[in-house]
C-alpha positions in Angstrom: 0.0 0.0 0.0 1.6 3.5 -0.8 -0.1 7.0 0.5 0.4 9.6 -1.9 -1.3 13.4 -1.5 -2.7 15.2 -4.8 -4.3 18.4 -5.0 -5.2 18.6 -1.1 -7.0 15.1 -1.4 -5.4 12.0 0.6 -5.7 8.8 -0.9 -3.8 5.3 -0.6 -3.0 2.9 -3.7 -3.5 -1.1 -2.8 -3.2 -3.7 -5.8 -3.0 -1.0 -8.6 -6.4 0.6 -7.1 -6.4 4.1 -5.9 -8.7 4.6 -2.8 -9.6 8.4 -1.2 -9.2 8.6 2.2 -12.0 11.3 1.9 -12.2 15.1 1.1 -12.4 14.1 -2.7 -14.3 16.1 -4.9 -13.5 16.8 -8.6 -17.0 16.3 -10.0 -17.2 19.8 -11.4 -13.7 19.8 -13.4 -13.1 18.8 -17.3 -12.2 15.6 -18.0 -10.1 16.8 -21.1 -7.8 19.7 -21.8 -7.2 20.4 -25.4 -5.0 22.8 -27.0 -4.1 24.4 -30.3 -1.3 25.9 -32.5 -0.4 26.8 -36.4 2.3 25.1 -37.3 4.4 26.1 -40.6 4.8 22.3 -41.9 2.6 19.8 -43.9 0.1 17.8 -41.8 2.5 14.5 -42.9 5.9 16.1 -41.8 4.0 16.2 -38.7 2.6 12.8 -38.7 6.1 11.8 -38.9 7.1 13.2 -35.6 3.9 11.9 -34.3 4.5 8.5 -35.4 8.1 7.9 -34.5 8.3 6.6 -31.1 11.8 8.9 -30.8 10.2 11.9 -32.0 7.7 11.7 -28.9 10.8 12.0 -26.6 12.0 14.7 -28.9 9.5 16.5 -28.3 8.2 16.1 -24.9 8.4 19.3 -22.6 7.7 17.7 -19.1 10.9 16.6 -19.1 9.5 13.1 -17.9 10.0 10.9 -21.5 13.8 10.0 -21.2 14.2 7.3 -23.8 11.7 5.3 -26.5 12.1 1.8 -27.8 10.4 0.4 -30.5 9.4 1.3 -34.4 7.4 3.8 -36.2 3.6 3.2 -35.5 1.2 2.7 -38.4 -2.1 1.3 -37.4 -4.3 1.2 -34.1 -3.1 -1.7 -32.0 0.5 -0.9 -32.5 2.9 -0.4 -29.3 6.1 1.3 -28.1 7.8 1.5 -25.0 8.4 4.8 -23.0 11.4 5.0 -20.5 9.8 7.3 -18.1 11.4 9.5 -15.3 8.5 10.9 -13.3 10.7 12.9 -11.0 11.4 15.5 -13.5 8.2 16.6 -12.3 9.2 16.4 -8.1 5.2 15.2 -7.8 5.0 11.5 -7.1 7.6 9.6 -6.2 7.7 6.9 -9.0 11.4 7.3 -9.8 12.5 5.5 -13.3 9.7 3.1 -14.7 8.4 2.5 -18.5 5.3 2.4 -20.0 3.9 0.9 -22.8 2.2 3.0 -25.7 -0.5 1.7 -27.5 -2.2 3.7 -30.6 -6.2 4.1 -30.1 -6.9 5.9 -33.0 -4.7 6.4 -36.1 -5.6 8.4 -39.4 -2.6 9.3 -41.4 -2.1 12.8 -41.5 -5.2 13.8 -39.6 -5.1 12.1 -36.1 -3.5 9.9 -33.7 -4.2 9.0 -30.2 -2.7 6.4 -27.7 -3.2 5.4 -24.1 -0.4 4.1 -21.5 -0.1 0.9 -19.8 2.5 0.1 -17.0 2.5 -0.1 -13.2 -0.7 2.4 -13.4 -3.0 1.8 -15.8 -5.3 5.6 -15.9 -7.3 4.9 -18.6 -6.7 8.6 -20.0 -5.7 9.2 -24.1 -2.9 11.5 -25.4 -4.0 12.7 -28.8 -3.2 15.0 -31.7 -5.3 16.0 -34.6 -4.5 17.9 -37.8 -6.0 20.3 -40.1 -4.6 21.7 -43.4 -4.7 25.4 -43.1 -3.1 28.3 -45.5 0.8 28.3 -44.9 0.4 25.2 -42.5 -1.7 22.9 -40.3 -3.5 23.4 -37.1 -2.4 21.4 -34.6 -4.8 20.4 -31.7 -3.1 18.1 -28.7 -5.4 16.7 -26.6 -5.6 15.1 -23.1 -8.9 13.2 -22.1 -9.9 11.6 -18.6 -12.9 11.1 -19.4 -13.0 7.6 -20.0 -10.8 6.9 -16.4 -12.3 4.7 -14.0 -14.2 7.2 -10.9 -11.4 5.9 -8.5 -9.1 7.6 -10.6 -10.9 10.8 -11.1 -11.9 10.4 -7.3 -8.1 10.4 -6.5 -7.4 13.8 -7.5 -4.7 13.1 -9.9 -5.9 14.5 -13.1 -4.6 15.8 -15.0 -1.3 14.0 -14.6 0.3 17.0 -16.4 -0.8 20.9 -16.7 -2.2 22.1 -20.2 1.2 24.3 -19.9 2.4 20.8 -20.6 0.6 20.4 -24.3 1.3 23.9 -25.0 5.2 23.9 -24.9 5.3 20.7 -26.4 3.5 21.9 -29.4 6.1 24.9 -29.1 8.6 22.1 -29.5 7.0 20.5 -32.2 6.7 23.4 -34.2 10.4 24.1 -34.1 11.1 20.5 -34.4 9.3 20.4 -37.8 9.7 24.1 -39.0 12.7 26.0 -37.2 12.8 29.5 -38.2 9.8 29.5 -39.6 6.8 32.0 -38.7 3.6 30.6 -37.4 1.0 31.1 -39.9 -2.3 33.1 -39.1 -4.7 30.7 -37.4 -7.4 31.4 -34.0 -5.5 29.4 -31.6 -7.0 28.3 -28.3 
């Protein structure tokens, strides 16, 4: 059994199962955060990074994706492994562990999603999808919950990273796929 303390809620974790120790209430908050930015490449020069199981550590701004083993993914099913440092984030105390990716949703050039599995399994999706636009493609990364079991969500641990999370790493994508470049004209959320 481990205790951990998230967000001012107390909670202990016993065979993979978080349990609140009371005080929990995030009812009333999103179960998905989802952000946007115009990025001065093709929709498929961005599918690459997407796809590559490197280019996710590449461009990664939580600091927490060390390593990635494993090929380029091309269908829903596939699965690469993560080499994870969760202290880059001093929050939990998980130390060095790996997870498993696995692709939920793939459409070349428009959108890709995946969910982890390792010594927690959320139940929460990490997504992108693309849009041609003049001069580019808008970029939307996502980050649902929704489907977590209430334990989870009960647990106070979502999000397991801040929207300032997706927004510097599509900051990092964009200069990954086209430094130098100017963002093209877009609403941005």
């Amino acid at each position: 059994m481990q205790n951990l303390e998230s967000a001012g809620c107390a909670w202990f974790q016993a065979d993979g199962a978080p349990t609140p120790l009371g005080g929990c209430d995030n009812r009333r908050m999103a179960d998905r955060l989802e952000v946007q930015r115009a990025v001065a490449a093709s929709a498929e020069e961005i599918f690459a990074v997407l796809t590559d199981p490197q280019g996710h550590v590449a461009i990664d701004s939580s600091g927490m994706l060390m390593q990635a083993s494993g090929g380029i993914v091309a269908k829903v099913g596939d699965t690469f492994v993560v080499h994870m440092d969760r202290e880059a984030l001093n929050d939990y105390p998980l130390g060095l562990y790996d997870v498993t990716v696995e692709i939920v949703r793939f459409e070349p050039d428009q959108e890709i999603a995946w969910t982890v599995h390792g010594q927690l399994d959320l139940g929460h999706v990490y997504g992108y999808r693309l849009e041609p636009i003049e001069e580019g493609t808008l970029v939307t990364s996502y980050y649902d919950w929704s489907a977590a079991e209430q334990a989870w969500k009960d647990a106070a641990i979502f999000p397991v990273i801040p929207e300032s999370a997706l927004r510097a790493t599509l900051g990092i994508l964009a200069r990954t796929v086209a430094p130098g470049k100017p963002r093209p004209a877009s609403s941005t959320r």
